[in-house]
C-alpha positions as CSV (number, residue, x, y, z in Angstrom):
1,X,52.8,-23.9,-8.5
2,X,55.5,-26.4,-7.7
3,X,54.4,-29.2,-5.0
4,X,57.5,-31.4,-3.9
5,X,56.0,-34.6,-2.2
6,X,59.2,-35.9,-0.1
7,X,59.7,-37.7,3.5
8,X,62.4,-37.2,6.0
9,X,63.3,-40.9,6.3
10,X,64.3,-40.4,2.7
11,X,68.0,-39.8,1.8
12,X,67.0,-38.5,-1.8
13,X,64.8,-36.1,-0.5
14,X,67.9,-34.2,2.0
15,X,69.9,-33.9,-1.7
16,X,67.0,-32.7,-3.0
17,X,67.1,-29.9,0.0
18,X,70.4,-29.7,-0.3
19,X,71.4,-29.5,-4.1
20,X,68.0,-28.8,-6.1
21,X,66.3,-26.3,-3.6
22,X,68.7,-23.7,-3.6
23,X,68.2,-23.4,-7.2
24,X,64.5,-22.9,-7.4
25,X,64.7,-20.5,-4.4
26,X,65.3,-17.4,-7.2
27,X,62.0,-18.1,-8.7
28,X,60.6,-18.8,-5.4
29,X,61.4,-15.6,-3.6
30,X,60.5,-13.6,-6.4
31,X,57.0,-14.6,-6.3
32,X,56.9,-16.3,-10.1
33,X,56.2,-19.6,-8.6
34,X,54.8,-20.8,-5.5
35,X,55.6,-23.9,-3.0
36,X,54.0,-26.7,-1.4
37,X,56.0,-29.4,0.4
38,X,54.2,-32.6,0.9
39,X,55.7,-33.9,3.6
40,X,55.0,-38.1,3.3
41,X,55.7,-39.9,6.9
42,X,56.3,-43.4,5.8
43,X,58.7,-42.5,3.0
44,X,62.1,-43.7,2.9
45,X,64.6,-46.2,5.3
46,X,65.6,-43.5,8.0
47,X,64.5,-44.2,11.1
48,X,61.8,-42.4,12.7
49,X,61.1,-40.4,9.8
50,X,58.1,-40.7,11.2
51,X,58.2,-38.7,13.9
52,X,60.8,-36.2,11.5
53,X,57.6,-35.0,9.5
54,X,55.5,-34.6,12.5
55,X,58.2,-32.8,14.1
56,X,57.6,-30.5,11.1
57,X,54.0,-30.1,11.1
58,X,54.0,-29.4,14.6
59,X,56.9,-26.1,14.1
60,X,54.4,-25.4,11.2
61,X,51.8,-24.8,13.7
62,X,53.9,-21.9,15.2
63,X,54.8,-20.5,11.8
64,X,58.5,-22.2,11.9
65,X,58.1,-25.1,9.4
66,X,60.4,-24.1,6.7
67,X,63.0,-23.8,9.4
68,X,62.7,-27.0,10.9
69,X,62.0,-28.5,7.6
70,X,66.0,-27.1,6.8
71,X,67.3,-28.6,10.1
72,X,65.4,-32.1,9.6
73,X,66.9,-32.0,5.8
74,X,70.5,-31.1,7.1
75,X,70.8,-33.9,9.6
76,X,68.8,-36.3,7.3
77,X,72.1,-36.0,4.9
78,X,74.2,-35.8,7.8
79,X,75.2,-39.3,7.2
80,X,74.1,-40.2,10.9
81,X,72.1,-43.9,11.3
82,X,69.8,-42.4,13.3
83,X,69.1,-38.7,13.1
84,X,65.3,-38.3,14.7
85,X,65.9,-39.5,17.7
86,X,63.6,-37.6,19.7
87,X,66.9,-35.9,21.7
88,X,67.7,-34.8,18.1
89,X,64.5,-33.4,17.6
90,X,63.8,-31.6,20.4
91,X,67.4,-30.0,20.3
92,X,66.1,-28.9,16.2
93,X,63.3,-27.5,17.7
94,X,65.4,-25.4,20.2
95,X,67.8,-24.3,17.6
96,X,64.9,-22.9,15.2
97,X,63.5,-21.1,18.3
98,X,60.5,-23.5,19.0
99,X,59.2,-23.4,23.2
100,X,60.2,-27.2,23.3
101,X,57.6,-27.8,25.6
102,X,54.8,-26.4,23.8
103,X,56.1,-28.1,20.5
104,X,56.5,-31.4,22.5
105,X,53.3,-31.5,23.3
106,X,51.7,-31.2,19.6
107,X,54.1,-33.8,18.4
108,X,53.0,-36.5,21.7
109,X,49.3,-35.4,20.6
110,X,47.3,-36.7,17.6
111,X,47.3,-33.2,15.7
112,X,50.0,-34.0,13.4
113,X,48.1,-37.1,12.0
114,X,45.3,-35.7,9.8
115,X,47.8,-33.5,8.2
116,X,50.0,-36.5,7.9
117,X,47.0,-38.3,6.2
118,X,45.8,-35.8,3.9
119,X,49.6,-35.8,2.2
120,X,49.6,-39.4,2.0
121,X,46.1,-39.1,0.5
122,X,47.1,-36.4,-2.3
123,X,49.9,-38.4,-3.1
124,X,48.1,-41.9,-3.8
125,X,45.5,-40.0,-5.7
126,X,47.9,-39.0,-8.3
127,X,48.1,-41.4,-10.8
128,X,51.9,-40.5,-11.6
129,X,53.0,-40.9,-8.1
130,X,55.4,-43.3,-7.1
131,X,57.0,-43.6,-3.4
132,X,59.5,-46.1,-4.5
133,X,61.4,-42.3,-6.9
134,X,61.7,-39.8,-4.1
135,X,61.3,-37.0,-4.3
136,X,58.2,-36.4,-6.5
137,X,57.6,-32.9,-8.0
138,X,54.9,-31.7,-9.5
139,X,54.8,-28.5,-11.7
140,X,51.3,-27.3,-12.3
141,X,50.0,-30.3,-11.5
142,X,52.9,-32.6,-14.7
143,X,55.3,-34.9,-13.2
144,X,58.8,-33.3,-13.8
145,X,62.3,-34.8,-13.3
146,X,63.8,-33.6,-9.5
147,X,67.0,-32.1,-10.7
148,X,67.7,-28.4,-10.8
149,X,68.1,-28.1,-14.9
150,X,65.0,-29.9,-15.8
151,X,62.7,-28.2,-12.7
152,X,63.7,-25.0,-14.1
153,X,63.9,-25.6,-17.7
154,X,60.0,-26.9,-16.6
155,X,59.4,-23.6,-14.6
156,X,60.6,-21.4,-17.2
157,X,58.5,-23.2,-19.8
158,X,55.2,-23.0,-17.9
159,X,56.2,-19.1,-17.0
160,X,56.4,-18.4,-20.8
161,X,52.8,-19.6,-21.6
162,X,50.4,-16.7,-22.4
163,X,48.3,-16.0,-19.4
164,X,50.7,-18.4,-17.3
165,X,51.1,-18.1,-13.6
166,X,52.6,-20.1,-11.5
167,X,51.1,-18.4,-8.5
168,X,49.4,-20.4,-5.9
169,X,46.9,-18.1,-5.4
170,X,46.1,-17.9,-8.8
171,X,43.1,-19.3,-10.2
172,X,43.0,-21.7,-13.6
C-alpha cells in the first residue's frame, strides 16, 4: 500500500502529480499496489489550498476525486499566483463533469472538514512525518524518498518479499 500525504497549496506536491505519478501508475493499475492520497489542507504557500482539497473531497463524494484531484494538480503547477479561486474551482468541477451546484453546496457545508481532520490527524501521528518535505510517501507504512526511481525501486523491493502484498485490501 502506498499512501502519498500531499496538499494542493503545495508546489512540490503538483511535480509529484506531474512527474512521479505517472510512473507508479503501471503498478497501480495492475493491481500490485494500492493508493491512498492524503490530502493535507494547510500544506504549502498556494493560496486557498484550502478550499483546493475540500474541492476534492467534495468531487470524491460523487465518485470523481481522482479527476478533480488531476485538474487541482495541473493548475497548481500551472505557474498561476492564485489557482483556487473559487471561479477556478467551480469551472474544474464543470470540466470533470461535477453538477456544480450540487458540488457547491458540499464544499459551502461543513462535510469536507472531518475528512480534512482525520488526514491531518494520520499525518501528525506518524512519527516520520514532516510538513515542511512535501510530499510524504509512505510504502507499507516506511518513509520512502518521493522520486520515481527510489518509490519503485521501494515497491519492487516490498513486492519481492515472500508472502508480500501490497494490496490494500490485504491483511498483515
Amino acid at each position: 500500500q502506498l499512501a502519498v500525504f500531499c496538499g494542493y497549496g503545495a508546489a512540490a506536491c503538483a511535480d509529484f502529480q506531474r512527474e512521479v505519478f505517472p510512473a507508479l501508475l503501471p503498478v497501480i493499475a495492475g493491481g500490485e499496489a494500492g493508493l491512498t492520497f492524503v490530502p493535507l489542507a494547510e500544506a504549502g504557500t498556494l493560496p486557498n489550498g484550502r478550499n483546493a482539497a475540500r474541492a476534492a473531497v467534495c468531487a470524491g463524494e460523487f465518485y470523481a476525486f481522482w479527476p478533480m484531484h488531476e485538474a487541482l494538480a495541473e493548475a497548481a503547477g500551472a505557474g498561476s499566483d492564485a489557482p483556487f479561486e473559487p471561479a477556478a474551482l467551480r469551472e474544474m468541477a464543470e470540466g470533470v463533469g461535477l453538477d456544480t451546484d450540487i458540488w457547491q453546496e458540499c464544499l459551502l457545508s461543513d462535510r469536507p472538514d472531518p475528512v480534512l481532520a482525520a488526514a491531518q490527524d494520520a499525518a501528525g501521528a506518524l512519527s516520520t512525518f514532516d510538513g515542511e518535505r512535501l510530499p510524504f510517501v509512505l510504502v507499507k507504512g516506511v518513509a520512502s524518498l518521493a522520486d520515481a526511481e527510489s518509490l519503485l525501486a521501494v515497491v519492487a523491493q516490498e513486492l519481492a518479499r515472500p508472502e508480500a502484498t501490497l494490496d490494500p485490501e490485504a491483511t498483515e
